[in-house]
Backbone and ligand atoms as CSV (ligand in chain L), in Angstrom:
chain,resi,resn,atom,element,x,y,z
A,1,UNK,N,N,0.850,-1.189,0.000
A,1,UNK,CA,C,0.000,0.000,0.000
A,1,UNK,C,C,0.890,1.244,0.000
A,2,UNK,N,N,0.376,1.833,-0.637
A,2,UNK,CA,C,1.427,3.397,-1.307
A,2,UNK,C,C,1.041,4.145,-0.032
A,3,UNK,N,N,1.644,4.824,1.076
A,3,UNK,CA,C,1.456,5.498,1.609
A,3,UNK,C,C,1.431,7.442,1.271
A,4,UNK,N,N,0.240,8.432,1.445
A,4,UNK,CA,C,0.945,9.490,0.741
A,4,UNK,C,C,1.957,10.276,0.977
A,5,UNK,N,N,2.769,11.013,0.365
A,5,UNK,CA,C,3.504,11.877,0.203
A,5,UNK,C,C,3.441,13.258,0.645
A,6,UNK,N,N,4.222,12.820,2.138
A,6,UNK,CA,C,4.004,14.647,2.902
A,6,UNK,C,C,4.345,15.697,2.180
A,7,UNK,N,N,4.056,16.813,2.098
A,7,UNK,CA,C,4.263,18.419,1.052
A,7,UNK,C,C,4.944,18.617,2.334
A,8,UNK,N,N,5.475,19.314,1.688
A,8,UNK,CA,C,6.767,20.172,2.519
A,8,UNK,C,C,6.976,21.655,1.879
A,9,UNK,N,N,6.453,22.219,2.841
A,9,UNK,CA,C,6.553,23.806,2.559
A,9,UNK,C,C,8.032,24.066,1.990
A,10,UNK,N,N,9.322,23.901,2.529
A,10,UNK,CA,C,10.993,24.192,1.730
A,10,UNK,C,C,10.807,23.328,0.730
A,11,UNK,N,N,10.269,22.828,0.657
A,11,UNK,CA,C,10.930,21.836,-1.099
A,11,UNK,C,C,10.119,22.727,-2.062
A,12,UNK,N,N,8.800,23.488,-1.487
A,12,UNK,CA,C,8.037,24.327,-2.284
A,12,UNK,C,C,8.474,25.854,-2.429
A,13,UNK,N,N,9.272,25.902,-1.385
A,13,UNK,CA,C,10.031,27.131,-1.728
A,13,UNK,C,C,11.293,26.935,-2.137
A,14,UNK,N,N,12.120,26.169,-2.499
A,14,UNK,CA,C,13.167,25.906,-2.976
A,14,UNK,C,C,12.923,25.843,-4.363
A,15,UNK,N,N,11.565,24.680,-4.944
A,15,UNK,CA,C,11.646,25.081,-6.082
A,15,UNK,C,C,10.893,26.374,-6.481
A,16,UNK,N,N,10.553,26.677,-6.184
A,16,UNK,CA,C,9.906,28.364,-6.747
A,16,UNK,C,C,11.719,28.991,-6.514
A,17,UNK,N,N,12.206,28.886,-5.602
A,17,UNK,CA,C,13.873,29.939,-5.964
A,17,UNK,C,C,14.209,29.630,-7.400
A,18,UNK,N,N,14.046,28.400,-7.579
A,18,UNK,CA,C,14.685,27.494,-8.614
A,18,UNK,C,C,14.417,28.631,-9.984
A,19,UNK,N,N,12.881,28.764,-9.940
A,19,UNK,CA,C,12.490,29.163,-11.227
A,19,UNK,C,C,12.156,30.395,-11.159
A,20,UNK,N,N,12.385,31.375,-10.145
A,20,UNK,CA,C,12.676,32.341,-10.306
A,20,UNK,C,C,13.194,33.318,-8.949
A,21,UNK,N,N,13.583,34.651,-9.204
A,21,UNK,CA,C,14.595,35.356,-8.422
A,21,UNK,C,C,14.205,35.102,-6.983
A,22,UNK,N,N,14.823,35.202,-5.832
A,22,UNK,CA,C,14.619,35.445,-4.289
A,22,UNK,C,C,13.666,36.978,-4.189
A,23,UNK,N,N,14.258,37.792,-4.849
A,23,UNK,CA,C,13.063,39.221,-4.355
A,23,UNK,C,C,12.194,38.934,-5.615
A,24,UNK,N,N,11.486,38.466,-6.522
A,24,UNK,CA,C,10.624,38.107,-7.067
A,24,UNK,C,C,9.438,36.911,-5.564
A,25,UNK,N,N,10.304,35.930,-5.294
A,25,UNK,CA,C,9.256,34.908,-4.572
A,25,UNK,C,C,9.199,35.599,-3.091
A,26,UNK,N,N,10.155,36.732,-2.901
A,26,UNK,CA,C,9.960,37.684,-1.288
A,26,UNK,C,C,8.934,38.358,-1.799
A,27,UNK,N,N,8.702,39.301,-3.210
A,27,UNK,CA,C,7.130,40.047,-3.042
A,27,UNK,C,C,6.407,39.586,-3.098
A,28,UNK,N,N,5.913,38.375,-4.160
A,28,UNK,CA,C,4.833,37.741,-3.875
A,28,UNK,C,C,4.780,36.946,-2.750
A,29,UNK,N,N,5.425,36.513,-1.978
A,29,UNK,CA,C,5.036,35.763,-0.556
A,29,UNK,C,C,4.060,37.457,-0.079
A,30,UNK,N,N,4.757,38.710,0.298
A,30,UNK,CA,C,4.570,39.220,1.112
A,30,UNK,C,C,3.307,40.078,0.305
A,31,UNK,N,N,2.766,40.083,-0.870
A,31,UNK,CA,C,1.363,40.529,-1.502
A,31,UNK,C,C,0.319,39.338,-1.154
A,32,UNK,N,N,0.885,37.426,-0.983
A,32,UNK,CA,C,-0.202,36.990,-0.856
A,32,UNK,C,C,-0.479,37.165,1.172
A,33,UNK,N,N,0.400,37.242,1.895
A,33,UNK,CA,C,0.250,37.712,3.292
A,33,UNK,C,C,-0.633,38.581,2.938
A,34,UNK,N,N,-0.293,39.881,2.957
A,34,UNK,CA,C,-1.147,40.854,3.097
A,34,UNK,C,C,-2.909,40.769,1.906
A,35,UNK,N,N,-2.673,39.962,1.511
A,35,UNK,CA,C,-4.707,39.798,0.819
A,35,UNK,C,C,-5.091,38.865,1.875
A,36,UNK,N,N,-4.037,38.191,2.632
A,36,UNK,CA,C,-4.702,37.198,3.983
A,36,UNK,C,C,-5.549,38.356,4.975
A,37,UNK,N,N,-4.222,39.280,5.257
A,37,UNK,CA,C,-4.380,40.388,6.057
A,37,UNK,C,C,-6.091,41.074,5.833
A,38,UNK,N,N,-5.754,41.208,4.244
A,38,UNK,CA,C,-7.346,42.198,4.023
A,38,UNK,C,C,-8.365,41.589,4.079
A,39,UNK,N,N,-8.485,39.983,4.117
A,39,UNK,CA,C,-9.233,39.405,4.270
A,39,UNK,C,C,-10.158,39.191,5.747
A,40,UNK,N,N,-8.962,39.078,6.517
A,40,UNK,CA,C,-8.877,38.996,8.236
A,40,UNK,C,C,-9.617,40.646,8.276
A,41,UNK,N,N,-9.200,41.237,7.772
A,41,UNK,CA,C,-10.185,42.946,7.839
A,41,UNK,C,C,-11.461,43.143,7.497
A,42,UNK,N,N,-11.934,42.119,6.406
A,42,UNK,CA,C,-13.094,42.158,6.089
A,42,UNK,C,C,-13.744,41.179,6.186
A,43,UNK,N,N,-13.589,40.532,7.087
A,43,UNK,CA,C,-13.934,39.238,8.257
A,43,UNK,C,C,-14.974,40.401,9.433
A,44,UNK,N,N,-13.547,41.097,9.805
A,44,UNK,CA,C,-14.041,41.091,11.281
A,44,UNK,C,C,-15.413,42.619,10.704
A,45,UNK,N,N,-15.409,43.441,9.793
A,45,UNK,CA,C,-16.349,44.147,9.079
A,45,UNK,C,C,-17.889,43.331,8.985
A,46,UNK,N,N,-17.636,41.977,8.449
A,46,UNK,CA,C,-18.877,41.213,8.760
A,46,UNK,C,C,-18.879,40.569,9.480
A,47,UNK,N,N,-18.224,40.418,10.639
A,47,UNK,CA,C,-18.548,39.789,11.816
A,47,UNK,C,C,-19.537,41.414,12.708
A,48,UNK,N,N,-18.734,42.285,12.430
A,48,UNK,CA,C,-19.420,43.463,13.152
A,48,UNK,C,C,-20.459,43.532,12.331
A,49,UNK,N,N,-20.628,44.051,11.370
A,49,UNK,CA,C,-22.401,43.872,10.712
A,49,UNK,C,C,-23.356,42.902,10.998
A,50,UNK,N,N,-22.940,41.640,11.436
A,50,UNK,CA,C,-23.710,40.475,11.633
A,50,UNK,C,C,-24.067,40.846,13.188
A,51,UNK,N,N,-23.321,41.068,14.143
A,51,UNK,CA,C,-23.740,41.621,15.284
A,51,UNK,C,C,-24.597,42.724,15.508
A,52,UNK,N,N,-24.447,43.543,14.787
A,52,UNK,CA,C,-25.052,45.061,14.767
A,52,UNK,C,C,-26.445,44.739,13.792
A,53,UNK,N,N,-26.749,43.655,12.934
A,53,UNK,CA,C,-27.799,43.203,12.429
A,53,UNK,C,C,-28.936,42.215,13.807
A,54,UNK,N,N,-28.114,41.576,14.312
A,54,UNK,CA,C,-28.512,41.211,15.785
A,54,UNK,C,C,-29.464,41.751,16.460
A,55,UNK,N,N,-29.707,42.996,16.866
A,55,UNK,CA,C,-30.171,43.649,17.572
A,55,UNK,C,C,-31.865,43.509,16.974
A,56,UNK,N,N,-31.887,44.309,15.917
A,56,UNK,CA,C,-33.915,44.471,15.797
A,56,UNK,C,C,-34.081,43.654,15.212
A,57,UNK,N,N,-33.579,42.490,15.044
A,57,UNK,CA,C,-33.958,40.948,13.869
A,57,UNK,C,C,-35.091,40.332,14.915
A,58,UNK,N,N,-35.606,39.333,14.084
A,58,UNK,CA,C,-36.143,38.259,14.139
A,58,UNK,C,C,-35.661,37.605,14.850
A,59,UNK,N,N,-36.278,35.971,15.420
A,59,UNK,CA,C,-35.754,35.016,15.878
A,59,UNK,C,C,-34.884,34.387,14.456
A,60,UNK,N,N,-35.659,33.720,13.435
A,60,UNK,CA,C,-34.680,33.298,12.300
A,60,UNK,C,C,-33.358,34.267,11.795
A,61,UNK,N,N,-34.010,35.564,11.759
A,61,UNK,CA,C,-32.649,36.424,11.076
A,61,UNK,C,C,-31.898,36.617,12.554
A,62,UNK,N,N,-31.808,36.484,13.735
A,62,UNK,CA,C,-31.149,36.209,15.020
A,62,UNK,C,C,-30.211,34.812,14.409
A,63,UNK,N,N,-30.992,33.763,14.203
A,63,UNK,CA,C,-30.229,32.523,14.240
A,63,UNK,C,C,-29.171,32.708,12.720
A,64,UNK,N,N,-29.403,33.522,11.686
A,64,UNK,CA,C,-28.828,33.208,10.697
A,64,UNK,C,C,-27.366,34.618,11.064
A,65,UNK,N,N,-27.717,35.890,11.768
A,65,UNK,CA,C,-26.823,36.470,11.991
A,65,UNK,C,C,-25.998,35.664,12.958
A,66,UNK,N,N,-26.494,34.900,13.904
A,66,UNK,CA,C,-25.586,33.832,14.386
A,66,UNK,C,C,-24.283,32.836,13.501
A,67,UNK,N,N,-25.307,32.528,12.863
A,67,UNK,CA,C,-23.986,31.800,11.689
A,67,UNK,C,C,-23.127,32.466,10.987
A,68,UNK,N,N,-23.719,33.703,11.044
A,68,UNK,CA,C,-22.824,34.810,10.064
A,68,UNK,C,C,-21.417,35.009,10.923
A,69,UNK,N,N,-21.910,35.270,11.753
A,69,UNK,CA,C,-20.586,35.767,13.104
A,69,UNK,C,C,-19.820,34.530,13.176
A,70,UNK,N,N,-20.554,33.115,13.219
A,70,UNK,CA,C,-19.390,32.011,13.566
A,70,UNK,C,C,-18.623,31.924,12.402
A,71,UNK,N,N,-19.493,32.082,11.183
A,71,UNK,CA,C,-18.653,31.703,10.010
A,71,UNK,C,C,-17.642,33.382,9.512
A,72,UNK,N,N,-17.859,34.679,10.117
A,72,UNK,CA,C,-16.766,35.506,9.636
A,72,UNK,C,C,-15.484,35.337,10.795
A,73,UNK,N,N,-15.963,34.622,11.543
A,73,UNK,CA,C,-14.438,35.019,13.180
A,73,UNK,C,C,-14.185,33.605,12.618
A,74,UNK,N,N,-14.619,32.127,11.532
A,74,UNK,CA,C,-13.904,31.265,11.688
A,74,UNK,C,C,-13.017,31.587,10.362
A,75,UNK,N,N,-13.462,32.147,9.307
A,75,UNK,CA,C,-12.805,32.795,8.329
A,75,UNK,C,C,-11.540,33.872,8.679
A,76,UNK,N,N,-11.852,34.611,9.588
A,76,UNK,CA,C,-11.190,35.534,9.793
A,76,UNK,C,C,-9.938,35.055,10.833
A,77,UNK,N,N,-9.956,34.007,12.030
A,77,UNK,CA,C,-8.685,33.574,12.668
A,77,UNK,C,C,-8.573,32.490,11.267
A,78,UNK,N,N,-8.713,32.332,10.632
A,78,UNK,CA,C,-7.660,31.608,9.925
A,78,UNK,C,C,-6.742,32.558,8.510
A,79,UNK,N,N,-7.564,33.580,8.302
A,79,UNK,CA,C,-7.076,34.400,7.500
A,79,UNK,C,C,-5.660,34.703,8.489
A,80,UNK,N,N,-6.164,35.269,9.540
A,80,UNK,CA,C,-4.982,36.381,9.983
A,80,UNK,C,C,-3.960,35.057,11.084
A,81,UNK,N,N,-4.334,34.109,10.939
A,81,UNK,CA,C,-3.342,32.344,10.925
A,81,UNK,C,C,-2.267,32.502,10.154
A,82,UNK,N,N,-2.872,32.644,8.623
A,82,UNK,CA,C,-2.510,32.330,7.380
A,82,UNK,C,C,-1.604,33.603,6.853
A,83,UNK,N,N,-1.757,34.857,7.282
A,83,UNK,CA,C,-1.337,36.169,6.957
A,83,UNK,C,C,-0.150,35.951,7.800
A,84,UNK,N,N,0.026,35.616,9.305
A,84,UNK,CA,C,1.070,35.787,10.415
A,84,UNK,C,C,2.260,34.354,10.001
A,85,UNK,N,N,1.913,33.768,9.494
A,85,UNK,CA,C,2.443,32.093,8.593
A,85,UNK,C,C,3.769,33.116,7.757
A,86,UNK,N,N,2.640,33.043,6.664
A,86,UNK,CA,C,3.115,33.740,5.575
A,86,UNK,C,C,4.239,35.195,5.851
A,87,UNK,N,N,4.069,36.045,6.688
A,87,UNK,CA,C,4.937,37.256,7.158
A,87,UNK,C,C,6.178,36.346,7.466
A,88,UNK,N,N,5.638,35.712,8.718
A,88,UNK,CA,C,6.891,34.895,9.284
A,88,UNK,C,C,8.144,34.428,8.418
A,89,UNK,N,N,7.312,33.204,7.836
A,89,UNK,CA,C,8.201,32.480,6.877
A,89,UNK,C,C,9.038,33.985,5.892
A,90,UNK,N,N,7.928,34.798,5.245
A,90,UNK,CA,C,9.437,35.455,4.051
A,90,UNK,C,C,10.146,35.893,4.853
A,91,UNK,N,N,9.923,36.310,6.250
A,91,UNK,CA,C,11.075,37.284,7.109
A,91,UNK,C,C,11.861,36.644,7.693
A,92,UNK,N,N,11.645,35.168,7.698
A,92,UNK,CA,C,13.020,33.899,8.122
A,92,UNK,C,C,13.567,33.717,7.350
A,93,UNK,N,N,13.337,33.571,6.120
A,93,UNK,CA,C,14.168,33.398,4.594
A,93,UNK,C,C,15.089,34.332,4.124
A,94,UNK,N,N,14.660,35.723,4.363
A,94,UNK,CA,C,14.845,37.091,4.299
A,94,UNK,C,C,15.779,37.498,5.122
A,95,UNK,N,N,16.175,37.006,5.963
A,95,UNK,CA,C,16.665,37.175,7.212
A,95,UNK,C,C,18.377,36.182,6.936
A,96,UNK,N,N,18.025,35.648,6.212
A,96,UNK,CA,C,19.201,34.424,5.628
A,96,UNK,C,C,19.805,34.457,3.906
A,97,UNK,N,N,19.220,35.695,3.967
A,97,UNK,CA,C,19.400,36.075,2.470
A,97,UNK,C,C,20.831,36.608,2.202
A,98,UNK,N,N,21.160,37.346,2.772
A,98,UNK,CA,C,22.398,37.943,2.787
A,98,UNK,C,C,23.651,37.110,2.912
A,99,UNK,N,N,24.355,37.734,1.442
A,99,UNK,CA,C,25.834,37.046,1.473
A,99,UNK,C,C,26.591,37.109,2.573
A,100,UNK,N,N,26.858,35.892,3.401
A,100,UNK,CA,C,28.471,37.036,4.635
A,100,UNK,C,C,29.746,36.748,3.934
A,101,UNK,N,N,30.062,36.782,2.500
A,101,UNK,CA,C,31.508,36.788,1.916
A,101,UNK,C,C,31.097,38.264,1.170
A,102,UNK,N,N,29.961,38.945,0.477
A,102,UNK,CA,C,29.902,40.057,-0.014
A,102,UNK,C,C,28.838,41.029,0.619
A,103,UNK,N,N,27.653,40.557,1.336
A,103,UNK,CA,C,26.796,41.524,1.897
A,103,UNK,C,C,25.933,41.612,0.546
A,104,UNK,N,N,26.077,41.063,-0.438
A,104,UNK,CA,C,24.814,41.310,-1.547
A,104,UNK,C,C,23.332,40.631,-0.871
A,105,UNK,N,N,22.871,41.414,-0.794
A,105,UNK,CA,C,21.152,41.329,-0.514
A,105,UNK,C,C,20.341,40.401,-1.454
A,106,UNK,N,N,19.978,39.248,-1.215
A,106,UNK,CA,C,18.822,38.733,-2.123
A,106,UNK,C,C,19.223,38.401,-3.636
A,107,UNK,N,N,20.525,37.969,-3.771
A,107,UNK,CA,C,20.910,37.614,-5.280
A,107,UNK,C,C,21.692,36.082,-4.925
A,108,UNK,N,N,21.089,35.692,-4.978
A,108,UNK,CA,C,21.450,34.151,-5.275
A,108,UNK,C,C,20.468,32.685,-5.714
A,109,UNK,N,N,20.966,32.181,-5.986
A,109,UNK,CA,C,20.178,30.800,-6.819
A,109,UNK,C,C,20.966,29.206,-5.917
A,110,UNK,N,N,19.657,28.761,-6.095
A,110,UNK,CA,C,19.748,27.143,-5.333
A,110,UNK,C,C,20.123,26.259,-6.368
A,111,UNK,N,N,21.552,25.904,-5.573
A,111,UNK,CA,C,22.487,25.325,-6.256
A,111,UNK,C,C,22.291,23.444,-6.163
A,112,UNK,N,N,21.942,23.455,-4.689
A,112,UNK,CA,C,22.038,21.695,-4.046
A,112,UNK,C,C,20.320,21.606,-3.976
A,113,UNK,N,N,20.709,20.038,-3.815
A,113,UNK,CA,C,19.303,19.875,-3.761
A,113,UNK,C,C,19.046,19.839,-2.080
A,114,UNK,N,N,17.507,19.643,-1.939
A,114,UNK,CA,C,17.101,20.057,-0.826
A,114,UNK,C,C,17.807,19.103,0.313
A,115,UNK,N,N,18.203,19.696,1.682
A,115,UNK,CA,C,19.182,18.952,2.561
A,115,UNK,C,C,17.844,17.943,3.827
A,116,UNK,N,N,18.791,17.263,4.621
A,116,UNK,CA,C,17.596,16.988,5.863
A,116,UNK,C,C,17.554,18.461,6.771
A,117,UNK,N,N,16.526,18.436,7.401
A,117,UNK,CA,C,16.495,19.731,8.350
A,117,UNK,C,C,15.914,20.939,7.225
A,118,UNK,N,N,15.109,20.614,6.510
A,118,UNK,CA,C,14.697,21.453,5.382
A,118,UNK,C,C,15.511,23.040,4.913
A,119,UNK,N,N,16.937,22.623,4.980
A,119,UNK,CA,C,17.607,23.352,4.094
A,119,UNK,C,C,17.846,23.504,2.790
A,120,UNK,N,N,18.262,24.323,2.165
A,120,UNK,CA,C,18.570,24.171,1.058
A,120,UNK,C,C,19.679,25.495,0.924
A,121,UNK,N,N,20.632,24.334,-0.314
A,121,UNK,CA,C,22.101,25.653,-0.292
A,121,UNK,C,C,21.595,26.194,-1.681
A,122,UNK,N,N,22.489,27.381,-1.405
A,122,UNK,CA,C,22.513,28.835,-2.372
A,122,UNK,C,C,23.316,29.030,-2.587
A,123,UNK,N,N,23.932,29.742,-3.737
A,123,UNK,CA,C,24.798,29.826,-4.012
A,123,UNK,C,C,24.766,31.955,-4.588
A,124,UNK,N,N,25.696,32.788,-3.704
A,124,UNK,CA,C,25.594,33.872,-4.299
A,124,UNK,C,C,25.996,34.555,-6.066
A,125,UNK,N,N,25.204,35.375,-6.569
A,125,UNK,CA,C,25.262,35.909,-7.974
A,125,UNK,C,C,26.526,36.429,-8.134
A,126,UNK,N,N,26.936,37.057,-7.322
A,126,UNK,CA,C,27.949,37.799,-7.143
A,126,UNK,C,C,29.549,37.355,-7.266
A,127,UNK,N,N,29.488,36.583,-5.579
A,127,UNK,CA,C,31.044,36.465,-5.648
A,127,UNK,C,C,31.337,34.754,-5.649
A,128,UNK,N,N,30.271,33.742,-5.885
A,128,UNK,CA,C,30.057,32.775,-5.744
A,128,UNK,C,C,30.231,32.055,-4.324
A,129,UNK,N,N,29.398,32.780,-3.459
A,129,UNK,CA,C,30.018,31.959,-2.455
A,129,UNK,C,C,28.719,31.460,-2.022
A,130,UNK,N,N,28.510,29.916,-1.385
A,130,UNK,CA,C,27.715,29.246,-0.618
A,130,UNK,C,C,27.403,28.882,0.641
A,131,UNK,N,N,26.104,28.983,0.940
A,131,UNK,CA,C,25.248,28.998,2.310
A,131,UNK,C,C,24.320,28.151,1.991
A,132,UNK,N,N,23.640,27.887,3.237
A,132,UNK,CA,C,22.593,26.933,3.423
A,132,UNK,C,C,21.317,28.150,3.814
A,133,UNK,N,N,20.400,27.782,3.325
A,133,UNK,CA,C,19.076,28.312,3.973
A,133,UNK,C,C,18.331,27.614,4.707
A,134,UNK,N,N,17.959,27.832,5.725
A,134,UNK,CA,C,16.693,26.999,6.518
A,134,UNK,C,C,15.597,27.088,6.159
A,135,UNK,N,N,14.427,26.508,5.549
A,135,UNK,CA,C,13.351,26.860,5.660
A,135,UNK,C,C,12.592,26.400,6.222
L,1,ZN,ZN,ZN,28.483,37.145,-2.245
């Protein structure tokens, strides 16, 4: 019996380095964070409307603004889950970006394949020198 195949967040960011730049996959990490973010904002917008609808309702429109509220605060802690994930991770990556043989910022390409301890080495644009990334 084939057991499945765990995903692994670094092998998914290793190959995205692969196929394209480090500050290319740093903005889009940090544009899809922040639509988590606006999402988590317009969560808690209809969680407050669903409350503030609360008040002169019905018993049924009571019970359905009820669901409204469970279903925008269960939408919304997982948005702003998913937004605080996402920040994290590019600002650990980001954080390991930097050459220490040249100080070049964010120019390098993944040279090795992915290590145990979900590393992966890089290799700088610049002066060729190699590091490991954690992810
Ligand atoms: Zn360098």
């Amino acid at each position: 019996m084939k057991t499945p195949s765990r995903i692994k967040l670094s092998s998914s960011m290793a190959d995205k380095l692969r196929k394209t730049s480090f500050r290319k996959w740093y903005e889009r990490q940090l544009m899809t964070s922040h639509v988590h973010m606006l999402l988590a904002f317009l969560s808690v917008i209809g969680l407050l409307a669903s409350m503030e609808a609360f008040r002169d309702a019905s018993v049924a429109e009571k019970v359905m603004d009820v669901v409204f509220v469970i279903i925008c605060a269960a939408v919304g802690l997982w948005a702003l889950r998913r937004y605080l994930f996402l920040l994290m991770h590019a600002e650990e990556i980001a954080n390991q970006a930097t050459c220490s043989a040249c100080g070049e910022y964010g120019r390098f390409r993944v040279v090795g394949p992915e290590r145990v301890g979900d590393e992966v080495e890089v290799c700088c644009r610049k002066c060729n020198h190699q590091w490991l990334i954690a992810g």
